[in-house]
C-alpha positions as CSV (number, residue, x, y, z in Angstrom):
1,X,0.0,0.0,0.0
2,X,1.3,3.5,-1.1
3,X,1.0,6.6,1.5
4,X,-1.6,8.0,-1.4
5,X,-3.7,5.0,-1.4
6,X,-3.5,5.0,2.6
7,X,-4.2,8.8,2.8
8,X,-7.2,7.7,0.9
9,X,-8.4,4.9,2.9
10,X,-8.3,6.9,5.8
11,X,-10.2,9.9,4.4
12,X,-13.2,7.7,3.4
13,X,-14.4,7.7,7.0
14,X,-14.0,10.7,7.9
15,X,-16.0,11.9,4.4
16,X,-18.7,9.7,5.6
17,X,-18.9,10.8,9.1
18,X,-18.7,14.2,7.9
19,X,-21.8,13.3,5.7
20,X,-23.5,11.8,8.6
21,X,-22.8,14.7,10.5
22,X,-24.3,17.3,8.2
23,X,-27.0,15.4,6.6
24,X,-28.3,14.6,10.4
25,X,-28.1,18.0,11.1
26,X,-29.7,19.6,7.9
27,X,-32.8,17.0,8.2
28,X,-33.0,18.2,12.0
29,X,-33.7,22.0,11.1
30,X,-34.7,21.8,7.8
31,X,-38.7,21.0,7.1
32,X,-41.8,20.5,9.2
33,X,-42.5,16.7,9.2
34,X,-41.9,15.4,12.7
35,X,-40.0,12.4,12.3
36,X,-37.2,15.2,12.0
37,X,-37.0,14.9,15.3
38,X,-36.0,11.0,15.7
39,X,-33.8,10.7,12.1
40,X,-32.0,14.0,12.2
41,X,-30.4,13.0,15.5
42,X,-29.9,9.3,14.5
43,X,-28.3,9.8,11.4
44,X,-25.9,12.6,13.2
45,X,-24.9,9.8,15.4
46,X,-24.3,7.3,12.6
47,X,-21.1,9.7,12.0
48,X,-20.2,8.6,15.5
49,X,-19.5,5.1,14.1
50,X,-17.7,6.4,11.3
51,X,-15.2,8.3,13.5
52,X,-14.4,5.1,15.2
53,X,-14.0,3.3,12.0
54,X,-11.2,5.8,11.2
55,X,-9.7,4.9,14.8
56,X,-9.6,1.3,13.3
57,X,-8.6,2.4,9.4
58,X,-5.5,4.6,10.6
59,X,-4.7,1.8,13.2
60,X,-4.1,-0.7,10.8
61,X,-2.8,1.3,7.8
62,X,-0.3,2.8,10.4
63,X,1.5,-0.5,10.8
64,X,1.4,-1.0,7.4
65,X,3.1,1.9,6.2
66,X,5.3,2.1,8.9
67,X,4.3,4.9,11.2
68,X,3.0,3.0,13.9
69,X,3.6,4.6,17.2
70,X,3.4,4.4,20.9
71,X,1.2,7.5,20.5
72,X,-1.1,6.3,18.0
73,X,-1.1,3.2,20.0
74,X,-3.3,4.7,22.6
75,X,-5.0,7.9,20.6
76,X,-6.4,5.8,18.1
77,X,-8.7,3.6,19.9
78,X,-9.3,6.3,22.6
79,X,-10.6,8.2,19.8
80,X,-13.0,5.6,19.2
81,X,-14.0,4.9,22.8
82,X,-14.3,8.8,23.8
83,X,-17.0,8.8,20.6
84,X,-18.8,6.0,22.0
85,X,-19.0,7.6,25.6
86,X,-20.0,10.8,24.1
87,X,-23.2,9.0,21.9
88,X,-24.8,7.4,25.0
89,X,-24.3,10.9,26.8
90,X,-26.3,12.5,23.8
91,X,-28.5,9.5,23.5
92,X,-29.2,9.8,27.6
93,X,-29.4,13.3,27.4
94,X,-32.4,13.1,24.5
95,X,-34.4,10.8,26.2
96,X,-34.8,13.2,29.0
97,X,-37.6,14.3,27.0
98,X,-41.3,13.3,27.8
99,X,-41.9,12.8,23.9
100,X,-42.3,9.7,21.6
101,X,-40.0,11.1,19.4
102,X,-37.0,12.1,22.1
103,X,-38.0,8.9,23.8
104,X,-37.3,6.5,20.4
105,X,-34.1,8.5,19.0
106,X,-32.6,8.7,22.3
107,X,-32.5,4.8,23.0
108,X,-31.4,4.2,19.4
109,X,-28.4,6.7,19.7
110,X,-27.7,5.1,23.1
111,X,-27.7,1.5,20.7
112,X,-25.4,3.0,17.9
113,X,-23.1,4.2,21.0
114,X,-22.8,0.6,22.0
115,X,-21.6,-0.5,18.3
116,X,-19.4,2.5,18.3
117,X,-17.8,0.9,21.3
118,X,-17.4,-2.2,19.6
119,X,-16.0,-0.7,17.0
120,X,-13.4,1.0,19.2
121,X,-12.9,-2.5,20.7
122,X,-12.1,-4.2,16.9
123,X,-9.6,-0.8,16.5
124,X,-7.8,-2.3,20.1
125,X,-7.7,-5.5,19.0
126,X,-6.0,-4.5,16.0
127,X,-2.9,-2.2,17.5
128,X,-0.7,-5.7,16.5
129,X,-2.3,-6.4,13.6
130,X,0.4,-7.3,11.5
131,X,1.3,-10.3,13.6
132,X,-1.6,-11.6,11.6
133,X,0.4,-12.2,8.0
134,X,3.4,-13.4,10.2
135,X,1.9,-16.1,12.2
136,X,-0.8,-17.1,8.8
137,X,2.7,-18.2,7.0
138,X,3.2,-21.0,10.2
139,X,2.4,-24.4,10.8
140,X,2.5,-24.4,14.8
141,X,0.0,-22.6,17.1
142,X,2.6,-20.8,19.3
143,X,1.8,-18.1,21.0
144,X,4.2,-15.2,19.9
145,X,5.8,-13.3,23.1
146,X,4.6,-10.2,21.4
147,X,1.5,-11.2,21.2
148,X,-1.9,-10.0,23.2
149,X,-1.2,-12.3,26.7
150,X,-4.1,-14.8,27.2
151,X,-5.7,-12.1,29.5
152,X,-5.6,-9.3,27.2
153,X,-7.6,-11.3,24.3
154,X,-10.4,-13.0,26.1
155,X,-11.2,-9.7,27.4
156,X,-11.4,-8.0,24.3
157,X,-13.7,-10.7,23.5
158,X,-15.2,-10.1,26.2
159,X,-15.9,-6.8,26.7
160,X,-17.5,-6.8,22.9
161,X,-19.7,-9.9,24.3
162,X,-20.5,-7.6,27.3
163,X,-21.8,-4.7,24.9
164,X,-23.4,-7.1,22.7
165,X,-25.4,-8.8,26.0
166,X,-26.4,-5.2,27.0
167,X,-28.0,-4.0,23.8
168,X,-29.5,-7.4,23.3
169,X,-31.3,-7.1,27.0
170,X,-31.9,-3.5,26.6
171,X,-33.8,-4.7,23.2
172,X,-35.9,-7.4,24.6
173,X,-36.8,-5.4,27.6
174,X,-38.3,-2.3,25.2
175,X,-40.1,-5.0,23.5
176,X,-41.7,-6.4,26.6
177,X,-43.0,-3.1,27.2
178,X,-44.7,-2.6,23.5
179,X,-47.9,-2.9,25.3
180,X,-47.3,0.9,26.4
181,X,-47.0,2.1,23.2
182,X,-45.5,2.3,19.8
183,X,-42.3,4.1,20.8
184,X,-41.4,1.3,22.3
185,X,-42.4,-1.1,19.7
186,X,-40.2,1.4,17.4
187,X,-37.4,1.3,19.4
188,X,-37.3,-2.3,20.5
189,X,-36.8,-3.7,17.1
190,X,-34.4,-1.2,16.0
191,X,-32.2,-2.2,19.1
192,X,-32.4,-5.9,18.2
193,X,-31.0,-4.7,14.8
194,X,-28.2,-2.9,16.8
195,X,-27.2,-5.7,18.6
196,X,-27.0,-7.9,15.6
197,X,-24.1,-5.5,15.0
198,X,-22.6,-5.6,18.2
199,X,-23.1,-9.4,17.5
200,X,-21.2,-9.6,14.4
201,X,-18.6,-7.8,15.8
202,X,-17.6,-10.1,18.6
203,X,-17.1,-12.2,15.8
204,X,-14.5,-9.8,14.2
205,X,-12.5,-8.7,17.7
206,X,-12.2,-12.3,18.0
207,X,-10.4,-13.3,14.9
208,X,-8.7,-10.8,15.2
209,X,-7.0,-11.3,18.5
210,X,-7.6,-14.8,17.9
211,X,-4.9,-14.7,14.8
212,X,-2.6,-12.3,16.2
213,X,-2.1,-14.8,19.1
214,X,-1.7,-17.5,16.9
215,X,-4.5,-19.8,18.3
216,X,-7.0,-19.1,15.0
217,X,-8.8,-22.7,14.9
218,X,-10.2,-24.4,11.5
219,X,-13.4,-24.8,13.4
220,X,-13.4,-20.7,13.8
221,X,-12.4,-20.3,10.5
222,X,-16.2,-21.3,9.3
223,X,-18.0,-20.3,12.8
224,X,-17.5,-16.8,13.0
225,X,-18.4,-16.3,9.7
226,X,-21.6,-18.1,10.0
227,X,-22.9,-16.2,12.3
228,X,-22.2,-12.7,11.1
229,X,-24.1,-14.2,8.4
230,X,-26.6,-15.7,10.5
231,X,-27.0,-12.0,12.4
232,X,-27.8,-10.2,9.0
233,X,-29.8,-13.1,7.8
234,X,-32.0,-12.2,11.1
235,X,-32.2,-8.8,10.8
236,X,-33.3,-8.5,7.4
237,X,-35.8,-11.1,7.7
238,X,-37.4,-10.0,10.5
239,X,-37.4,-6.7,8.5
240,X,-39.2,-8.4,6.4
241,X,-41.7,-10.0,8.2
242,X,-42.7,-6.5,10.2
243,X,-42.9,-4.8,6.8
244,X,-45.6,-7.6,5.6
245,X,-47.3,-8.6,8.6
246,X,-47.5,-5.5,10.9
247,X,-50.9,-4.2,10.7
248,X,-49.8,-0.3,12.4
249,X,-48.4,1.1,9.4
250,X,-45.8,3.4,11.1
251,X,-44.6,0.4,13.0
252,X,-44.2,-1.3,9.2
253,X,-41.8,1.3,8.9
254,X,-39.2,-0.1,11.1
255,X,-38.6,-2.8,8.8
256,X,-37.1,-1.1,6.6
257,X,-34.7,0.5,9.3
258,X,-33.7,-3.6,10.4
259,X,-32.8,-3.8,7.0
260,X,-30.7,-1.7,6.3
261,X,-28.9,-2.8,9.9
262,X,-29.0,-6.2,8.5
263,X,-27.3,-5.0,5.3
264,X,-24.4,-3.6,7.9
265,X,-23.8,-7.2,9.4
266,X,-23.5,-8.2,6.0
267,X,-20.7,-5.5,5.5
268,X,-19.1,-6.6,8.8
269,X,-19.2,-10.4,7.0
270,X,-16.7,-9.0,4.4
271,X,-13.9,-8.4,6.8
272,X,-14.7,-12.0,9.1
273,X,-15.2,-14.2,5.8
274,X,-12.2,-12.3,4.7
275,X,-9.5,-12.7,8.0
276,X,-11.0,-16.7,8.2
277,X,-10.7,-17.9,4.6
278,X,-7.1,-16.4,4.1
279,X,-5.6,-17.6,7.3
280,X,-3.1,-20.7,6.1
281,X,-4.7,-21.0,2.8
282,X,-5.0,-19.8,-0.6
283,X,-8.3,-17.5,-1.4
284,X,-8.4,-16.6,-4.7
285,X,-11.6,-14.3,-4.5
286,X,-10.3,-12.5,-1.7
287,X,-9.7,-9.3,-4.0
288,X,-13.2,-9.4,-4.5
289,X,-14.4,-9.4,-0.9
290,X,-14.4,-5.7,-0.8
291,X,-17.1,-5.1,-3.2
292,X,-19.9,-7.3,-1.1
293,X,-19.5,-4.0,1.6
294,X,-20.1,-1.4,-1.9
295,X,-23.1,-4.1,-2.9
296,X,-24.4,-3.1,0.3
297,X,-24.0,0.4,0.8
298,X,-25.9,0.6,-2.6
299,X,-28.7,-1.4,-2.0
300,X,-29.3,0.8,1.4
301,X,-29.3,4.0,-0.6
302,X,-31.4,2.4,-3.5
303,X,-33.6,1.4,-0.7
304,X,-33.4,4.7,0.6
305,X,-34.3,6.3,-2.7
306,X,-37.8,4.5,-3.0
307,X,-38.6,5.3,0.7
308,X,-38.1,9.0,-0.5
309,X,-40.7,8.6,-3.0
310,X,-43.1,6.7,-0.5
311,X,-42.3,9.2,1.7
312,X,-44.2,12.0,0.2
313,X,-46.9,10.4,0.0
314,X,-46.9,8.4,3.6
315,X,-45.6,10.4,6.4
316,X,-44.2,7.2,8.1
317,X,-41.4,6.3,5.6
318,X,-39.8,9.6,6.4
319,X,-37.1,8.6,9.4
320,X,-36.1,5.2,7.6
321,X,-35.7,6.8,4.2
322,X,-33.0,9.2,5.8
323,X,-31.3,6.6,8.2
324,X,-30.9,4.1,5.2
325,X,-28.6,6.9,3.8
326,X,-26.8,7.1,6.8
327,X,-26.4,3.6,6.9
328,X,-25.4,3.2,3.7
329,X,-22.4,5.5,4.5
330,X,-21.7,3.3,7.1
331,X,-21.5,0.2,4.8
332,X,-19.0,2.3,2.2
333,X,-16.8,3.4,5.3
334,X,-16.6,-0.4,6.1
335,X,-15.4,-1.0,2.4
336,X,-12.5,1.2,3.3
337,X,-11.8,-0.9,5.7
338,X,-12.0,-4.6,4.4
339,X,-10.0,-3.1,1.2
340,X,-7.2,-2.2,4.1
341,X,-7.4,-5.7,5.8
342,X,-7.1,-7.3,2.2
343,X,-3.9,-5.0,1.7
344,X,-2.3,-5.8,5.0
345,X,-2.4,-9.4,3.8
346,X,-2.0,-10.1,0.7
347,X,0.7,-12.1,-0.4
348,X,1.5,-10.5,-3.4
């Protein structure tokens, strides 16, 4: 990788989280429909995610050009963690309100803080990346002296299974309570969308950590990916079913949302399928990985575009036609990434 190419790579998430930023903000004071309120504030936070996708991006492309220090070490994925900590402060902060609309944008900001944590967590896991090419060209399953101590990884697994456990209560517990009203009908299923993410991830801090101590099973190598796949396989088809068999049409809406968070595990699958199939073998296609992440990000903003069009004619469609853009930046920032994860190990 060239400093050119890696300049670029690291700019993509910030372009994104700069579009996240100002398209949350510009739907928040611009127009009179009131679902301004829930996706101008959700989309802002998407940018959140973004930011600790960089953490992760310049982590990684650091070591591979070279410029890896003890600095950036520690800056990087306290970058990530500070912009989790500072979307569940928003999120909290929001759902102060009495509202509906406070009350449903303020748990799902508190949800996309929890994958921005996770995120950070994948950007900590990866401050020895490059261990992972050196130890995929052995035979043995040695643990490296340089390598995350058996302490360090299980509890970066862990702490990713402890954010993953949260949002997944925190969802089941909103949709125990859907008898008190939509919002939190709304905001439960979003939330089990959010912790499909946080799911998926676990996944990917564990390969990672998992490789770079040199312990990467053949049995992982096709579990992890399965259920990253098995998360967005979830998500999208519980979308589904909401969007065809909810009778409340604003509820119907919220499929749409899941969706597009299914379409995000999917992204995440790119860099898992990616780490598992190229560890101490030969992957052909793995030059073509990066384009299932683009595949994604354009299906969410296709999907997006049609909800625009329902949109002016049914209110409803209004919040998940904007946060399918947002996510769609998020599934084009994680391109960046797997196409950084395919550079760092390449053999060629």
């Amino acid at each position: 990788m060239n400093y050119g190419i890696s300049v670029l790579f690291r700019a993509i998430p910030l372009l994104m989280a700069l579009f996240c930023f100002s398209y949350g903000l510009f739907v928040y004071e611009y127009g009179a429909d009131p679902g301004k309120f829930v996706a101008g504030p959700v989309v802002f936070s998407l940018g959140m995610i973004c930011i600790a996708l960089f953490s992760t991006a310049a982590t990684i492309i650091r070591q591979i050009i070279n410029t890896f220090g003890m600095v950036s070490r520690y800056a990087l994925p306290a970058l990530g963690y500070l912009s989790a900590l500072l979307t569940v402060i928003i999120g909290v902060h929001i759902m102060e309100s009495s509202d509906s609309a406070s009350f449903v944008a303020g748990h799902v900001i508190c949800g996309v803080g929890l994958i921005t944590a996770c995120v950070a967590t994948t950007a900590t896991s990866s401050t020895r990346f490059t261990m992972i090419t050196v130890n995929s060209k052995k035979t043995d399953h040695d643990v490296p002296p340089e390598a995350f101590t058996r302490a360090q990884g299980l509890t970066l697994i862990a702490v990713a299974g402890l954010i993953a456990l949260t949002a997944w209560i925190w969802a089941f517990w909103l949709l125990s309570n859907s008898g008190h009203g939509s919002k939190y009908f709304v905001a439960g299923h979003v939330m089990i969308g959010l912790a499909c993410i946080c799911t998926s991830l676990i996944a990917l801090v564990a390969t990672i950590a998992r490789q770079i101590r040199n312990i990467f099973s053949p049995t992982e190598r096709e579990i992890w990916p399965i259920m990253v796949l098995v998360m967005g396989s979830l998500c999208i088809i519980w979308g589904i079913i909401l969007i065809l068999a909810t009778a409340n049409a604003a509820n119907r809406a919220t499929g749409y949302i899941m969706i597009g968070l299914g379409l995000v595990c999917l992204s995440i699958s790119s860099k898992v399928i990616l780490l598992s199939k190229i560890w101490r073998h030969e992957f052909k296609l793995s030059n073509r990985i990066p384009l299932i992440p683009i595949f994604t990000a354009l299906t969410c903003l296709f999907l997006s575009a049609f909800l625009f069009e329902l949109g002016s004619v049914h209110g409803y469609y209004f919040v998940p036609a904007r946060v399918l853009a947002g996510l769609g930046g998020i599934c084009f920032t994680l391109f960046s990434i797997v196409s950084i994860l395919e550079s760092g190990t390449s053999s060629k």
